[in-house]
NULOLUM-359657 format. One record per residue (C-alpha): residue number from 1; residue in one letter; x, y, z. Coordinates in pm, whole numbers. Example, Ala and Ser with C-alpha at 12.3 -4.5 7.8 and 13.67 -1.06 7.14 Angstrom:
MIFI num residuo   east  north     up
MIFI   1       a   1230   -450    780
MIFI   2       s   1367   -106    714
This chain:
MIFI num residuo   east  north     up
MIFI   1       x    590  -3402   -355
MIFI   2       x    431  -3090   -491
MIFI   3       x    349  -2909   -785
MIFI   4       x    721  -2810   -923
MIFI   5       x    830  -3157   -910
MIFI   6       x    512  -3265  -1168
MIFI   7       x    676  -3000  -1349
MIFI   8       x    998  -3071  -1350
MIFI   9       x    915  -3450  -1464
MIFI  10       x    751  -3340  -1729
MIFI  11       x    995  -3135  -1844
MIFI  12       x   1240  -3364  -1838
MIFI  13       x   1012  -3640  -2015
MIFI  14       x    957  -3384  -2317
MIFI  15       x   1357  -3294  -2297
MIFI  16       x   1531  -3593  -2342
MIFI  17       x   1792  -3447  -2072
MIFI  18       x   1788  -3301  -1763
MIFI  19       x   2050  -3040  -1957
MIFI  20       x   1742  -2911  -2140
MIFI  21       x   1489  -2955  -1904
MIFI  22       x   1715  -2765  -1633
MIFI  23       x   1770  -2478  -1922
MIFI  24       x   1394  -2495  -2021
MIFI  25       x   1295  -2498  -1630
MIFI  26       x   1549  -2172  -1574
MIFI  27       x   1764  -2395  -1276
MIFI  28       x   2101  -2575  -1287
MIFI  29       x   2129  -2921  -1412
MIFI  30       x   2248  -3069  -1073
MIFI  31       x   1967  -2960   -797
MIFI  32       x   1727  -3083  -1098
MIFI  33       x   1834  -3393  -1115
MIFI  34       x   1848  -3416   -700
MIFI  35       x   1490  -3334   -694
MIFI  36       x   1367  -3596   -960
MIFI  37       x   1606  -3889   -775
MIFI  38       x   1448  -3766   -446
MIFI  39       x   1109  -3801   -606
MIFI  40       x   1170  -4114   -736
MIFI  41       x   1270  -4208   -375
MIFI  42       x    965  -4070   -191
MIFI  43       x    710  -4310   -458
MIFI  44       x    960  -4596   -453
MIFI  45       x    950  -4664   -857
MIFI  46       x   1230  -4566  -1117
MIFI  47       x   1056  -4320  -1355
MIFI  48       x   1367  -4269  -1581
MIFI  49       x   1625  -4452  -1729
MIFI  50       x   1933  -4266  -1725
MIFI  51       x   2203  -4274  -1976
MIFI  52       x   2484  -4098  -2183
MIFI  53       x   2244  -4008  -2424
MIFI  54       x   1951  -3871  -2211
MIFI  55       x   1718  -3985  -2009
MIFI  56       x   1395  -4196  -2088
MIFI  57       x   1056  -4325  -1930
MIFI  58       x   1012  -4625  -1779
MIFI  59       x    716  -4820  -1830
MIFI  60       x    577  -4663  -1462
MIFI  61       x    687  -4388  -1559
MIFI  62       x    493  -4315  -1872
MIFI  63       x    195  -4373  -1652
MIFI  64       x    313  -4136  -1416
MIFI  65       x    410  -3863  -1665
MIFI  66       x     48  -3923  -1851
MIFI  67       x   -121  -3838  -1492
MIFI  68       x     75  -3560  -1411
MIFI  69       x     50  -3385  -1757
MIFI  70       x   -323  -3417  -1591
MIFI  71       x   -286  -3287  -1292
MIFI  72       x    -65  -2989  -1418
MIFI  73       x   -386  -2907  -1681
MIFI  74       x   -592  -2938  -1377
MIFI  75       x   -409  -2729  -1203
MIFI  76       x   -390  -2495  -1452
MIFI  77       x   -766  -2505  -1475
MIFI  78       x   -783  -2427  -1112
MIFI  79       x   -537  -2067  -1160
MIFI  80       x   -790  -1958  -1391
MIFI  81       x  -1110  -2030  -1234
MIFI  82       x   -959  -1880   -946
MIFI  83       x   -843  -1559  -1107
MIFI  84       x  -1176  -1555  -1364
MIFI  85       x  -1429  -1563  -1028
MIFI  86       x  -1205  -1301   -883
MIFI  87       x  -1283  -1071  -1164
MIFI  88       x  -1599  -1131  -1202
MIFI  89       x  -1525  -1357  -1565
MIFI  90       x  -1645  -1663  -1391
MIFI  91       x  -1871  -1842  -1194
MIFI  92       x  -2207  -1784  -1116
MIFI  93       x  -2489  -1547  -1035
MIFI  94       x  -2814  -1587   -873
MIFI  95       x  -3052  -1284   -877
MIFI  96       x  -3394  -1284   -729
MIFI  97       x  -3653  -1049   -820
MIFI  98       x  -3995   -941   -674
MIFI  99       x  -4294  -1021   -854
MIFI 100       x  -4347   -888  -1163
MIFI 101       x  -4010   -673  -1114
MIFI 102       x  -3883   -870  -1502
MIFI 103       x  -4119   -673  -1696
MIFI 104       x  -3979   -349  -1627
MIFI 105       x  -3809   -315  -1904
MIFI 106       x  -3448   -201  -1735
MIFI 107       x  -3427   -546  -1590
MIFI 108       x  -3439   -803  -1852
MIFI 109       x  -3170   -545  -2057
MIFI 110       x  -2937   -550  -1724
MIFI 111       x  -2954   -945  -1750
MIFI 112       x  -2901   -968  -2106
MIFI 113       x  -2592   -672  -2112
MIFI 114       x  -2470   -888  -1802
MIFI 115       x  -2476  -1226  -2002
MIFI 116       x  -2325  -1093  -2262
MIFI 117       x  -2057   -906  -2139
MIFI 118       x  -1927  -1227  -1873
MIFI 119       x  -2083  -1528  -2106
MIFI 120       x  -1885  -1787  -1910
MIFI 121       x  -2114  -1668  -1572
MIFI 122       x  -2390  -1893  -1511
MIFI 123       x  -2688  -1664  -1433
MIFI 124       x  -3050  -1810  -1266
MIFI 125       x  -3335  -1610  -1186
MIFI 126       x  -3547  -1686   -907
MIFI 127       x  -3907  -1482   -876
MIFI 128       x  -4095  -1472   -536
MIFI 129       x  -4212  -1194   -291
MIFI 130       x  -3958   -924    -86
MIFI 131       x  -4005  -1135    215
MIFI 132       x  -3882  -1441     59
MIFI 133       x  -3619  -1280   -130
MIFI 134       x  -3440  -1140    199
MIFI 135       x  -3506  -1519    362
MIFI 136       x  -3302  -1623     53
MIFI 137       x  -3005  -1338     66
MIFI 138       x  -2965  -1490    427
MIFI 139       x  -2932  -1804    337
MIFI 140       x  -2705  -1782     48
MIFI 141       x  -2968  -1901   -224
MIFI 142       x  -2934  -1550   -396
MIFI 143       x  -2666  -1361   -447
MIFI 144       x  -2851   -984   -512
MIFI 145       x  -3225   -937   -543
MIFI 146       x  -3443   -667   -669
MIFI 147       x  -3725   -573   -411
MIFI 148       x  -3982   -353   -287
MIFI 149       x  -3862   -191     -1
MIFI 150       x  -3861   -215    312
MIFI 151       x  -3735   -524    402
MIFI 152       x  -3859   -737    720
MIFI 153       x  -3464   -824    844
MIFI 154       x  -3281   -562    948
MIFI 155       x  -2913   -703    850
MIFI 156       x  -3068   -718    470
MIFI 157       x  -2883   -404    298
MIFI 158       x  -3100   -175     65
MIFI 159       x  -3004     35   -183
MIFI 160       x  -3308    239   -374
MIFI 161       x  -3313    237   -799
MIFI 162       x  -3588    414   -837
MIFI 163       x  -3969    531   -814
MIFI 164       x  -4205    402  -1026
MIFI 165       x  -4493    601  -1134
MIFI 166       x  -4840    408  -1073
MIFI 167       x  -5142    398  -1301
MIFI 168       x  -5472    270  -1222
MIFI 169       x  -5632    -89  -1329
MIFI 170       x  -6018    -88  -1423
MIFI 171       x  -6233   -361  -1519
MIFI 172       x  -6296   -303  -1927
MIFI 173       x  -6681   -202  -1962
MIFI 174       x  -6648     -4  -1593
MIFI 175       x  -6797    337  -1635
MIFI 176       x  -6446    575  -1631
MIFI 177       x  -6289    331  -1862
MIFI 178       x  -6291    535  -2160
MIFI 179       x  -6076    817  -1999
MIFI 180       x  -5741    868  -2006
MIFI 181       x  -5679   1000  -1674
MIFI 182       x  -5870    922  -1383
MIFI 183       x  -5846   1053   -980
MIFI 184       x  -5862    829   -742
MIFI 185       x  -6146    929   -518
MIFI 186       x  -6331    850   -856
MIFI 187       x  -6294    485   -677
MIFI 188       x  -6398    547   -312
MIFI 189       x  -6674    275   -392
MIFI 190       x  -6493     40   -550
MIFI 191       x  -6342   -249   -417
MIFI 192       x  -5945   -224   -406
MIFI 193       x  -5755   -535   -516
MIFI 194       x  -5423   -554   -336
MIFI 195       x  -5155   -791   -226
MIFI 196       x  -5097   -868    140
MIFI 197       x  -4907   -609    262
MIFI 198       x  -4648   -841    450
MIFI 199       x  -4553   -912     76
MIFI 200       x  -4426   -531     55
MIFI 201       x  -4541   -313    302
MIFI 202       x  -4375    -44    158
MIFI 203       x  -4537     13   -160
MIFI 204       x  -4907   -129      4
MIFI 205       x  -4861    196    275
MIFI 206       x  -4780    420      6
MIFI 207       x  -5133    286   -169
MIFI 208       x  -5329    321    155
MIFI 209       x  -5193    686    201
MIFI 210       x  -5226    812   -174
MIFI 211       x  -5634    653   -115
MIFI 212       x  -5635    843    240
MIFI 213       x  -5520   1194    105
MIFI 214       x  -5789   1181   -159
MIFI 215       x  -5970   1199    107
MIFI 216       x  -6121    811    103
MIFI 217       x  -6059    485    286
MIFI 218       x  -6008    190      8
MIFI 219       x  -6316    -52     81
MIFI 220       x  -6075   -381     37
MIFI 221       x  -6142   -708   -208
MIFI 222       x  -6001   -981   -176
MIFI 223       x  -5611   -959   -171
MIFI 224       x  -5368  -1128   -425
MIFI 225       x  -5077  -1355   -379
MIFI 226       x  -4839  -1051   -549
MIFI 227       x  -4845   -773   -720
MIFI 228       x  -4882   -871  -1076
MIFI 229       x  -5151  -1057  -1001
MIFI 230       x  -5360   -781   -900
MIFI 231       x  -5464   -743  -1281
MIFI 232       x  -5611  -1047  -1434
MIFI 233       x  -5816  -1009  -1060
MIFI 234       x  -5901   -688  -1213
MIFI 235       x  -5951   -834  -1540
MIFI 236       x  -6210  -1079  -1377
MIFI 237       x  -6420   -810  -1279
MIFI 238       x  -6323   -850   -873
MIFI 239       x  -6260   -460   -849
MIFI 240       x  -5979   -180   -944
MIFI 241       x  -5639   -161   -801
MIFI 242       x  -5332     47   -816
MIFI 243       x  -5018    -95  -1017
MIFI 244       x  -4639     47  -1106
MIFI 245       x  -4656    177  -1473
MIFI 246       x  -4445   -109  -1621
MIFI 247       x  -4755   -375  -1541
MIFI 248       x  -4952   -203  -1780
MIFI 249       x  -4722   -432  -1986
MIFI 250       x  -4973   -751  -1887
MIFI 251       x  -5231   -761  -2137
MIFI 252       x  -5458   -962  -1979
MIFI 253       x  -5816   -896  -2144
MIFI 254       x  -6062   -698  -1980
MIFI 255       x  -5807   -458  -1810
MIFI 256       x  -5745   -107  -1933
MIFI 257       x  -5447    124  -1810
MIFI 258       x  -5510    486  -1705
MIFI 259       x  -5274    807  -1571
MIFI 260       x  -5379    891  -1206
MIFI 261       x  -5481   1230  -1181
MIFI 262       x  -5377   1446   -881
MIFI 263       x  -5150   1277   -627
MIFI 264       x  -5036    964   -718
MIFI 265       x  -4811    672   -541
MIFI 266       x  -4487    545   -663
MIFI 267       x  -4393    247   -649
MIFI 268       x  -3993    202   -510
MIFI 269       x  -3755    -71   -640
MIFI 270       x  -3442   -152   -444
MIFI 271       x  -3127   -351   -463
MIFI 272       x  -3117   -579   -150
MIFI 273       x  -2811   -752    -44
MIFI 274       x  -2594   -930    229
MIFI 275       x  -2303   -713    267
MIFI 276       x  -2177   -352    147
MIFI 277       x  -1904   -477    -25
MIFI 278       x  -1916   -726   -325
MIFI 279       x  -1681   -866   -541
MIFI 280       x  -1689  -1086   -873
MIFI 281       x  -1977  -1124  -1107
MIFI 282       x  -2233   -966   -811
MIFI 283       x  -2061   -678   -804
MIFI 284       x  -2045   -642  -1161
MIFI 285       x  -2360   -701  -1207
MIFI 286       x  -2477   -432   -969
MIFI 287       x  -2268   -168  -1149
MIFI 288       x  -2453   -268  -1451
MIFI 289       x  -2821   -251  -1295
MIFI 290       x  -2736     62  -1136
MIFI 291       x  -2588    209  -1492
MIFI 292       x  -2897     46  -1666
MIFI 293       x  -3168    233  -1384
MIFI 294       x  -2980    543  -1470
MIFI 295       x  -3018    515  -1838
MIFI 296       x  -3401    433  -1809
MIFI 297       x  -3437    697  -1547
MIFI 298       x  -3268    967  -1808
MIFI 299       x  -3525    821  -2067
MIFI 300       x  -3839    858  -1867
MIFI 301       x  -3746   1241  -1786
């Protein structure tokens, strides 16, 4: 038994004839009426009575047609869940971000254009550090995550979105707060709040060196579990730090925001993935975070 002969029941049960069903069906009357009798064999019940008139259910067989008018919508449901997660229409999505990567403001739009665009997608968001993330993308936990290069496994794929620009974080009250602009060696004697740099080595290097060119070595505080949290430590009066522009979206009190004069980091956000190619809603939704980086990129300029 397979799918045609559910088919070819049915059809015959909403008929009346195996004329009509054969005609609705496309097939000659005789090799449909073979396969139903051979069917009827294989199960070992009678599922129509057969007469000059037509042909009607037996009792077993109006419990058999009732299940396979199931299974056919089941089936059915199968085809186009099948062809829906090959294009991307259906399914599921699971993007991971670095910390505090959501409040640049090109993320939460690529989500939302994303949702709206494929509604019948499940999407889930899952925040941690790079590290993690790649641990995850190995795994199969995440499908794409946003992260601050490099990452720590070399079979992780990276793809950059952009640079950042970086401002500086100062305790409210602290002497250079009122400016606008402020250089870094300003800070030699300050205590620098960072994360631990196995959270993103990347962008904590690129701190180190911007600190090192300006012709000081950061005197260290005491290091935060990620990146965003860098500020309220600021904001508690444990020293400055360096952040990407987009943080200066925490208003945490006691913090203000200020343009680095002279040489100044960036901070790099990548795409990080399993394989090259990707297909369904990952794929789309890469095309749309690259189109939505573009767009913010284009804004900036």
């Amino acid at each position: 038994m397979d799918i045609r002969h559910l088919r070819y029941i049915v059809a015959v049960a909403e008929c009346g004839t195996f004329t009509r069903a054969a005609e609705q069906l496309h097939m000659e009357q005789p090799p449909l009426s073979q396969q139903v009798r051979q069917l009827e064999e294989e199960l070992g019940v009678r599922i129509f009575e057969r007469s000059r008139r037509g042909a009607t259910l037996t009792d077993a067989g109006e419990q058999l047609i009732a299940k396979a008018r199931d299974l056919l919508a089941m089936t059915q449901e199968f085809h186009s869940l099948a062809k829906g997660l090959a294009l991307g229409e259906r399914g599921r999505l699971r993007i991971g971000m670095a910390g505090g990567v959501t409040l640049l403001p090109l993320i939460p739009v690529a989500i939302r254009t994303f949702r709206e665009t494929w509604p019948n997608v499940a999407v889930t968001l899952e925040e941690t550090n790079t590290p993690a993330l790649c641990e995850s993308l190995k795994t199969g936990s995440v499908d794409i995550a946003i992260v601050r290069p490099p990452a720590p496994d070399p079979d992780i794929i990276l793809h950059a979105l952009m640079d950042e620009p970086t401002v500086i974080a100062l305790p409210k009250g602290y002497g250079r707060s009122d400016q606008e602009g402020v250089y870094l060696h300003e800070l030699r004697d300050e205590p620098f709040i960072l994360f631990e740099r196995h959270l993103g080595p990347g962008f904590y290097d690129t701190i180190i060196s911007a600190c090192l060119q300006a012709g000081f070595t950061p005197r260290l505080g005491q290091p935060a579990p990620q990146v965003a949290a860098t500020v309220p430590m600021v904001a508690a009066g444990m020293g400055v730090t360096v952040v990407p522009t987009y943080l200066n979206q925490i208003h945490a009190e006691g913090v203000t925001f200020h343009h680095i004069l002279g040489p100044a980091p960036r901070a790099t956000i990548a795409i990080a993935k399993r394989t090259e190619k990707l297909e369904g809603p990952v794929a789309n939704f890469e095309k749309i975070l690259r189109d939505c980086c573009r767009a913010y990129t284009a804004s900036q300029s």
